[in-house]
N, C-alpha and C positions, 0 to 999 in steps of 0.2 A: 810850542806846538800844542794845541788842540785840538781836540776832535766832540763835536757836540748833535748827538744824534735826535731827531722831535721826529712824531709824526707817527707814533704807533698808538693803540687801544683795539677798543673791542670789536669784532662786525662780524657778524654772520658769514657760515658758509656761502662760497660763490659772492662775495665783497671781495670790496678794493680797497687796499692802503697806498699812500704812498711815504714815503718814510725819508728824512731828509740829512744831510751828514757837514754843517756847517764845519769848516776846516779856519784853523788860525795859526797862523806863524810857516806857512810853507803854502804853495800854489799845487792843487790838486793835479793838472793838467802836466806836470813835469814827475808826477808820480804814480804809479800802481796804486790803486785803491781797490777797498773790496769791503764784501757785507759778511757776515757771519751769522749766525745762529745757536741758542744754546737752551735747551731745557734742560730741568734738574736733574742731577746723576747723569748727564751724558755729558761728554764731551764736545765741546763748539764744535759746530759746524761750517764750514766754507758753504757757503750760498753763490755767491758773484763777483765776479772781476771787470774792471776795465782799466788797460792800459794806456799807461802815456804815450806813448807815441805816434799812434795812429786811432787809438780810442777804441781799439778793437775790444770785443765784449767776451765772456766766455760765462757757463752757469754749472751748476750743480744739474745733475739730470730730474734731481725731482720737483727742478724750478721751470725747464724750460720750456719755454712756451707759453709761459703763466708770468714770470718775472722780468723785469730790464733795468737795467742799470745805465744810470745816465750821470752825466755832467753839464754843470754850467759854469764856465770859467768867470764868467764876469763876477758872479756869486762867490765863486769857490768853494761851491758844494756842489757834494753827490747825491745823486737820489736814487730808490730804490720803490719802481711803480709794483707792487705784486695786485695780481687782477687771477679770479679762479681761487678765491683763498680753501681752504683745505684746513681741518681741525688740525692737521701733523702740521703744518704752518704755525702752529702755535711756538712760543718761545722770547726771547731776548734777542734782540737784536741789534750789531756794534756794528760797527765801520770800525774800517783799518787804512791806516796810511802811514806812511815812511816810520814804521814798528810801532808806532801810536796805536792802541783806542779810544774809542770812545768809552761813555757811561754807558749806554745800552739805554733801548729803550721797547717795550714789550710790546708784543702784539699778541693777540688772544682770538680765536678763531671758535667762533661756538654760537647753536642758535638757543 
């Protein structure tokens, strides 16, 4: 099982990331998946969800509106579009699936 996160750097307030969560050894689509967050001295944060069953989505409240969480089975990865970025948007950023993470990969919010 893998989890292999690309698709983060630098952009300006009010830019768009999208951030991508290559999955290996398990079918995303038959599991819960989710995105996190962590800057230094804090504790990871839960950002986004989307379940297997019906794909149903759910966010952190200081995402919604601004983030989405998606899937592509044929890929078998997730994605994580953030649009409206925000300096407190800054951080590391993992995918999770079936108790896996990834490596993380950083996004940086600043003009």
């Amino acid at each position: 099982v893998q989890l292999v996160e690309s698709g983060g750097g630098l952009v300006q307030p009010g830019g768009s990331l999208r951030l991508s969560c290559a999955a290996s050894g398990f079918t995303v689509s038959k599991y819960a998946m989710s995105w996190y967050r962590q800057v230094p001295e804090k504790s990871r944060e839960w950002v986004a969800g989307i379940y297997s069953a019906d794909g149903s989505t759910n966010y952190a409240d200081s995402v919604k509106g601004r983030f989405t969480i998606s899937r592509d089975n044929a890929q078998n990865t997730v994605y994580l579009q953030m649009n409206s970025l925000k300096s407190e948007d800054t951080g590391v950023y993992y995918c999770k699936g079936l108790g896996q993470w990834g490596q993380g990969t950083q996004v940086t919010v600043s003009s």
